[in-house]
C-alpha positions in Angstrom: 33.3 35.5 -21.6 33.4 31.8 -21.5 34.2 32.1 -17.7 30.8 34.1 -17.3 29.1 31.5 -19.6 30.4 28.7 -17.2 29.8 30.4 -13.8 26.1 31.2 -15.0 25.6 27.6 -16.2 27.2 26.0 -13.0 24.6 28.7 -11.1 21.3 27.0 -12.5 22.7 23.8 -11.9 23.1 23.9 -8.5 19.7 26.0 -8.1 18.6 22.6 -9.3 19.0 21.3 -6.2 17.0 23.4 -4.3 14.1 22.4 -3.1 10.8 23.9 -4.0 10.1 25.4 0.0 13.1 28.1 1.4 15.4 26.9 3.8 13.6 26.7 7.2 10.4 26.3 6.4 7.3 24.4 7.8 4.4 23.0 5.5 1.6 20.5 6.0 0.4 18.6 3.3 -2.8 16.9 3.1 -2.8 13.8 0.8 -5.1 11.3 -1.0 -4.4 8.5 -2.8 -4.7 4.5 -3.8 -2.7 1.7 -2.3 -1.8 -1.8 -4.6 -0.7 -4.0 -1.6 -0.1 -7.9 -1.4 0.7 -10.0 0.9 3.9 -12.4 0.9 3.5 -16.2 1.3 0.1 -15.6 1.8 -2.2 -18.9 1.1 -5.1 -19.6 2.2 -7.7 -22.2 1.8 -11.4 -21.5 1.8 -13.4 -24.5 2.5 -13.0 -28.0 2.6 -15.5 -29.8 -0.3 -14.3 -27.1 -3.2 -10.4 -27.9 -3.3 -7.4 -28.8 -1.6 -4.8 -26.2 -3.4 -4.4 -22.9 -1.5 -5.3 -19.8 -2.8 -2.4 -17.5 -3.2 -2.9 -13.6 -2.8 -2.7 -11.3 -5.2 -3.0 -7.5 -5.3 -5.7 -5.7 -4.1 -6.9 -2.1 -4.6 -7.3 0.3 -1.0 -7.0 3.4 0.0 -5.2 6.1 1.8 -5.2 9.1 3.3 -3.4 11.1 6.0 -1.4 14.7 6.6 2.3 15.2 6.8 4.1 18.0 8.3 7.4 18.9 6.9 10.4 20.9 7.6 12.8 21.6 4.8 16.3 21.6 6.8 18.3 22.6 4.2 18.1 24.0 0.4 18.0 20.0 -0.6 16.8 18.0 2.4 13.8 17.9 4.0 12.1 15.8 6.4 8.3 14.9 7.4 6.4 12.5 9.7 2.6 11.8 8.7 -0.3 10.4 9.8 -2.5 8.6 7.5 -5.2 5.9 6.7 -3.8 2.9 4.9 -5.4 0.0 3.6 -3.5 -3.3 3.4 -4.1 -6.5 2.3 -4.6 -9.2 -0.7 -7.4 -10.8 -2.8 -7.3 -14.3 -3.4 -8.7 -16.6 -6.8 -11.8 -18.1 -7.3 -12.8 -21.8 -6.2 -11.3 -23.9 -9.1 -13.4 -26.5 -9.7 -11.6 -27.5 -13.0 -10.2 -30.7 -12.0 -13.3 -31.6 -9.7 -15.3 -34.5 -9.7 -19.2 -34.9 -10.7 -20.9 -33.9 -7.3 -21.8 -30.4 -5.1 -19.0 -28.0 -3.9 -18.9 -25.1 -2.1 -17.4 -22.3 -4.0 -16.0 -18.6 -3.0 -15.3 -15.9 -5.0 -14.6 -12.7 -4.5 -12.3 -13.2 -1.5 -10.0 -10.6 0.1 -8.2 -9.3 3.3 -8.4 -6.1 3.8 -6.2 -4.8 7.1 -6.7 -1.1 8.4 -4.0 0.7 9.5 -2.8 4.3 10.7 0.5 4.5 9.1 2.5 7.3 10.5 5.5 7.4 8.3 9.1 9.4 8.7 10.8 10.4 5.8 13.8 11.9 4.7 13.6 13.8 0.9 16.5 14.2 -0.8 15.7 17.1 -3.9 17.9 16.1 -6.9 16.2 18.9 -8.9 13.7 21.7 -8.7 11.0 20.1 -6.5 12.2 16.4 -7.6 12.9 14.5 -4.9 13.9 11.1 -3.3 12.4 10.0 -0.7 13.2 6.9 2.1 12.1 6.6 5.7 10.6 4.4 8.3 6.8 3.8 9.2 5.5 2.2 12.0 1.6 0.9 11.3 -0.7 0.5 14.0 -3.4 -1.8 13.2 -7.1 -0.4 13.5 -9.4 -3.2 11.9 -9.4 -6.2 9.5 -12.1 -8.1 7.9 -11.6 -11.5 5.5 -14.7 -11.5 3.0 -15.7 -13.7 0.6 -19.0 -14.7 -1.3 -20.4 -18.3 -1.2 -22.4 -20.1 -3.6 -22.9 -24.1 -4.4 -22.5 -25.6 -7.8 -23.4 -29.2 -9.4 -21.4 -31.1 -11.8 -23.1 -33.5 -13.4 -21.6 -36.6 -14.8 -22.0 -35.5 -18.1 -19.6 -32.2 -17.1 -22.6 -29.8 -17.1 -22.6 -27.2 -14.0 -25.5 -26.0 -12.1 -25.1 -23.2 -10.7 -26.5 -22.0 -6.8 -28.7 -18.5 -7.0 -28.4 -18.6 -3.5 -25.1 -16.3 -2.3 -24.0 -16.6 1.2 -21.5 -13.5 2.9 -18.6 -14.6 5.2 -17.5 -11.1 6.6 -15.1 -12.5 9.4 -12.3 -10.7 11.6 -9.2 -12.1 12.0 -7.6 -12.3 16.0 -4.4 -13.2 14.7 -3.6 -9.7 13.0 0.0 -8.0 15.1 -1.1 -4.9 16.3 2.5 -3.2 14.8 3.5 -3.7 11.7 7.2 -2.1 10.3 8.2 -1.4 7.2 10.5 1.0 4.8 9.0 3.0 2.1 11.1 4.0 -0.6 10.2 6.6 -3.7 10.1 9.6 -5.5 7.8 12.8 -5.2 7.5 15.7 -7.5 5.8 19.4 -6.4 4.9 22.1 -8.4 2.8 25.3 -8.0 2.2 23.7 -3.9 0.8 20.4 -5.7 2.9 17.0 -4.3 2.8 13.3 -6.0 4.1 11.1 -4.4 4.9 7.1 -5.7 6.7 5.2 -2.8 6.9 1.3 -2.6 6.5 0.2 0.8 9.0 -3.3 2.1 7.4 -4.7 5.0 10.2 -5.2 7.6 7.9 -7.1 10.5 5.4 -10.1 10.4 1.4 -9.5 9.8 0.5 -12.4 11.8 0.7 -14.2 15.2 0.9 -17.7 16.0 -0.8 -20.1 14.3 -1.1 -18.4 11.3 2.4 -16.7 10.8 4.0 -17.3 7.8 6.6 -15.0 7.9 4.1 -13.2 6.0 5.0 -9.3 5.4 3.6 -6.2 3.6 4.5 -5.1 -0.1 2.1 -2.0 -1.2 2.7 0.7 -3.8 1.2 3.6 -2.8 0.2 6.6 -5.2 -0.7 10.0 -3.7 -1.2 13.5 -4.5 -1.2 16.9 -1.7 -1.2 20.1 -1.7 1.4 21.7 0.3 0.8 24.9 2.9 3.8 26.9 3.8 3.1 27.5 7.2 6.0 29.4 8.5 10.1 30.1 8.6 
């Protein structure tokens, strides 16, 4: 009896493992989601009159969307190559004008990068339970578009510390020539299906440089992407 009880419990620990798809199977998954991404050692300085500290980047909000096709090779490994959309990028802080001087400045707010890119990723999954699994792969980017934005405005100190603010708000919308037009990276996460649904939450570590000469600073890609698919079983 207790060997039955153990062989049993042993049996629906190991179907654990299986992944959600039979053995041999073929699915596409379409997918939409949101990117967080940042840029590292990323610092820029907009204008000349405003201030002389560099603006950092921060995160910014994007998007992305794309199709994978994936082959489950055994009952707890699959793996896919995709396609997708993927937005990249940083914002950057506001003109700080708290140390400033009476007089006019030029101020921007509202700056970001955003770089376009059509990520086509290769992943191996590795199901630790029933339709639980790990995921880590490589993904070439190929770069589509970028734009730097930013709003500008003017503001007055006076000497008495009151500001006067411009109503007048001037668009820079520039591209930037210095983009590479491949970018490399690793994404690593986890993914969880259920009734054909997929999330997926992968981090994504930036392996290659964003930017030629002049500009490179050894900058690189950091995104956390969030996604969510629904998975067609095509065929065994």
């Amino acid at each position: 009896m207790k060997t039955n009880a153990l062989l049993l419990l042993c049996s629906m620990s190991l179907s654990g493992l299986h992944a959600q798809s039979p053995q041999g199977t073929f699915s596409l998954i379409p997918t939409l989601g949101a990117t967080l991404s940042n840029i590292t050692n990323e610092s820029v300085v907009f204008g000349s009159s405003a201030t002389t500290v560099p603006s950092d980047g921060n995160t910014k909000l994007g998007v992305v969307a794309g199709i994978d096709l994936q082959y489950q090779m055994t009952p707890v490994v699959a793996v896919s190559v995709g396609a997708a959309f993927q937005q990249g990028g940083c914002t950057y802080h506001d003109s700080d004008l708290s140390q400033a001087a009476p007089g006019t400045y030029e101020v921007y707010q509202n700056s970001r990068t955003i770089i376009n890119y059509l990520a086509v990723p290769l992943t191996a999954h590795i199901y630790v339970a029933q339709g639980l699994a790990v995921n880590i792969g490589l993904q070439p980017a190929f770069h589509l578009s970028n734009k730097t934005r930013s709003d500008i405005s003017s503001v007055t100190i006076g000497k008495d510390g009151s500001y006067t603010y411009s109503t007048d708000i001037r668009k820079i919308d520039q591209e930037n020539s210095f983009v590479r037009d491949l970018n490399m990276s690793i994404p690593v996460g986890i993914s969880y299906e259920k009734d054909h649904v997929v999330v997926d939450a992968r981090y994504v570590f930036g392996l290659s440089k964003i930017y030629k000469e002049p500009l490179d600073n050894n900058n690189r890609t950091r995104a956390f992407i969030l996604s969510a698919g629904y998975k067609f079983d095509l065929f065994r």
